[in-house]
C-alpha positions in Angstrom: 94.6 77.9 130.3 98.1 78.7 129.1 98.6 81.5 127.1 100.6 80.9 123.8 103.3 82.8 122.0 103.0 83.5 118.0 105.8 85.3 116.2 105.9 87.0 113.4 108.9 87.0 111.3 110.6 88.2 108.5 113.2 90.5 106.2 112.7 94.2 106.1 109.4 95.5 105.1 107.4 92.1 104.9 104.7 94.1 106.6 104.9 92.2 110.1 103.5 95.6 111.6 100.4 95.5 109.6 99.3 92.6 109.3 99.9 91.8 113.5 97.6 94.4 114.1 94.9 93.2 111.3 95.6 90.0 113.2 94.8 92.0 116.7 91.7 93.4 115.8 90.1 90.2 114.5 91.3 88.5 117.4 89.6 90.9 119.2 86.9 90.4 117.5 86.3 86.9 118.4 86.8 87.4 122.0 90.4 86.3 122.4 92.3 87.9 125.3 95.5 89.3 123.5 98.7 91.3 123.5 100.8 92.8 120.9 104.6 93.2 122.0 108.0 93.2 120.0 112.1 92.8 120.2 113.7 95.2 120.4 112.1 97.1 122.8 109.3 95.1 124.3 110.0 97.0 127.1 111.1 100.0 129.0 114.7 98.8 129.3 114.0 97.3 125.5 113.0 100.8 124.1 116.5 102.2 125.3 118.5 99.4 123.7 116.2 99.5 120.4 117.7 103.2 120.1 121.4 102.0 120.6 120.6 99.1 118.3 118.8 100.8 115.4 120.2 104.6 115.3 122.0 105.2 112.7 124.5 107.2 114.5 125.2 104.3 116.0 127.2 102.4 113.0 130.5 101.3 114.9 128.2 98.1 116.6 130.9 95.7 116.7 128.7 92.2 115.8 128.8 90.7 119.2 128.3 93.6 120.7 125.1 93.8 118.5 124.4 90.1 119.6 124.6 90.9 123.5 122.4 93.7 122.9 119.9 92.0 121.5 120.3 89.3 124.1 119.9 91.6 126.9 116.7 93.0 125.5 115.0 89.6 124.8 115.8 88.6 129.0 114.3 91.9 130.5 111.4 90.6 127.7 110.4 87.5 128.8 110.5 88.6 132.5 109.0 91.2 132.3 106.8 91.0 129.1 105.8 87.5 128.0 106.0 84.9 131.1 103.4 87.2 132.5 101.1 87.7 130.1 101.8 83.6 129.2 100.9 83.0 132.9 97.4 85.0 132.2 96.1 82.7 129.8 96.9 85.5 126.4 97.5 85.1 123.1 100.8 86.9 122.4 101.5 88.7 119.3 105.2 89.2 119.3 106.9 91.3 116.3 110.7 89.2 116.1 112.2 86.7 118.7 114.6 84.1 118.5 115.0 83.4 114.8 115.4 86.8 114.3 118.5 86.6 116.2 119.8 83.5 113.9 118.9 85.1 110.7 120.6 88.5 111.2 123.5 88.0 113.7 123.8 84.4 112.1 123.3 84.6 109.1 123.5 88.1 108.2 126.3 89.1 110.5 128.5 85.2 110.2 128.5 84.9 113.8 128.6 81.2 115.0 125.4 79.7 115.2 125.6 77.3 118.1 126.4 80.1 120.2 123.3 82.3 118.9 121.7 79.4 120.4 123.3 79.1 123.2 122.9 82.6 124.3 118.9 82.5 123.0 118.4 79.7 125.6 119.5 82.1 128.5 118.1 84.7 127.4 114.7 83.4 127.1 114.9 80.4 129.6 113.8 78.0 127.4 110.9 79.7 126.1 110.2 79.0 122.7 107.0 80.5 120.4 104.1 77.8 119.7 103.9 79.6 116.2 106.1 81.2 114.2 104.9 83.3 111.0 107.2 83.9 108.3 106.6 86.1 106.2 108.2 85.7 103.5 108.8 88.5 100.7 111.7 89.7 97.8 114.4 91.5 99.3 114.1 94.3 97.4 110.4 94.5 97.2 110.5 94.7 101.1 113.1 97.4 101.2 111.5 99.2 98.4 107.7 99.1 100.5 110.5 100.2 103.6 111.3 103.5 101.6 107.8 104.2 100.2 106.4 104.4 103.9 109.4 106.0 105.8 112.5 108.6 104.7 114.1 107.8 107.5 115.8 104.3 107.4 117.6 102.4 110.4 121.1 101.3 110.9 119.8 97.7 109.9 118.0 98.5 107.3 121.3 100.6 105.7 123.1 97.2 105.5 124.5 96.1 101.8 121.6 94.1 99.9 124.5 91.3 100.2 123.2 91.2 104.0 119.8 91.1 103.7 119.5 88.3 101.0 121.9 86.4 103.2 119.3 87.3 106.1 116.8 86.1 103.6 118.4 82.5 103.1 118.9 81.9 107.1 114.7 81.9 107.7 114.7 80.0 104.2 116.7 77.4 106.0 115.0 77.8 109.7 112.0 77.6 108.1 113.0 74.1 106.4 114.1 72.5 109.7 110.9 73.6 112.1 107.2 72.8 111.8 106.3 75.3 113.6 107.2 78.1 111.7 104.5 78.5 108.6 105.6 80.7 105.8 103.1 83.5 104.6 103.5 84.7 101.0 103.8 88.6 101.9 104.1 89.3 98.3 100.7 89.3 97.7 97.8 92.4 98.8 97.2 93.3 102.7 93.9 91.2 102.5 95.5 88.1 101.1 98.2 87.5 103.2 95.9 88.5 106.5 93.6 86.1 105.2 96.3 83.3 105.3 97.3 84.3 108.6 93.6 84.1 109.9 93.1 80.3 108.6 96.5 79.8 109.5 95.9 81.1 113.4 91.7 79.5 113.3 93.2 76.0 113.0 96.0 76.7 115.7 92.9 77.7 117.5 90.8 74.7 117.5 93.9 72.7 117.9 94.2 74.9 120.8 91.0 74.3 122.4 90.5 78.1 122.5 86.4 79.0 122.5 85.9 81.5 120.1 82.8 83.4 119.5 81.8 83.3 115.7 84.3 84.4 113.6 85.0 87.4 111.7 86.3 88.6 108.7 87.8 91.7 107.3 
């Protein structure tokens, strides 16, 4: 069997982090083979461009610069990373991937959208998730729950709130054109949303023909 690749999208401090590895252990749980990765730095090579990419120090990024960067790191990524684990039959939780790219460079930064595409194509070589999860939260309640767990905030996270609700309103509009990306209230408790993840991912399942052992809950 064919692994498959679910994403897990969404603005800053939606709680992707969380609730991918609620979503871990309780596919764990119910015997499914899985692996939790992430972009940037899915990978060796990936860890040392998440650094240049996130650092604050790091502020004179020109955009397309940022772009290739992020490019870069999603190739060595699906090499390396997810055709393998793909090839292995897994279930692949992946923290960001291509519509991250279109939100924020496109979006967010105003780069031309076409050739976000373009360079997502080569970059993943045609690969494409056969789920994506938005989760979906107020800017500034996500930025807010961003500052209540961490002092420290990235380069990206930095960026005027102008940004971010722009950011906001590019997976608003992905999410409009695609079936396969499934929007997740994040606003509401840990429990809640994991819950709508977990019906979300049992029928994906089935639909799947994946053999689960009974399932669990939290």
């Amino acid at each position: 069997m064919n692994g498959r690749l679910i994403v897990f999208e969404g603005v800053e401090g939606c709680g992707k982090t969380s609730q991918i590895q609620l979503c871990q252990e309780w596919l764990k749980s119910l015997g499914v083979s899985v692996v939790v990765t992430r972009e940037p730095g899915g990978t060796a090579l990936g860890l040392d461009l998440r650094r240049l990419l996130l650092e604050v120090e790091n502020k004179k990024i020109a955009d397309t610069t940022e772009l290739l960067l992020y490019a870069a790191d999603r190739s060595q990524h699906v090499e390396e990373e997810l055709k393998p684990n793909l090839e292995k039959g897994n279930i692949i939780l992946c923290d960001r991937y291509t519509d991250s790219t279109i939100a924020y460079q496109g979006y967010g930064r105003g780069l031309d959208i076409n050739l976000i595409k373009q360079l997502n194509a080569i970059a993943t070589g045609g690969l494409e998730s056969d789920l994506t999860l938005w989760l979906d939260v107020d800017i500034e309640v996500g930025l807010s729950r961003k500052r209540a767990h961490s002092d420290i905030a990235d380069r990206i996270e930095l960026e005027a709130i102008a940004f971010h609700r722009r950011v906001q309103q590019g997976y608003s509009q992905l999410q409009a054109s695609q079936d396969k990306i499934v929007r997740i209230d994040a606003s509401l408790n840990k429990e809640a949303v994991q819950k709508m993840i977990q019906t979300t991912l049992s029928d994906r399942l089935k639909a799947w023909d994946y053999i689960i052992s009974p399932e669990s809950t939290l």
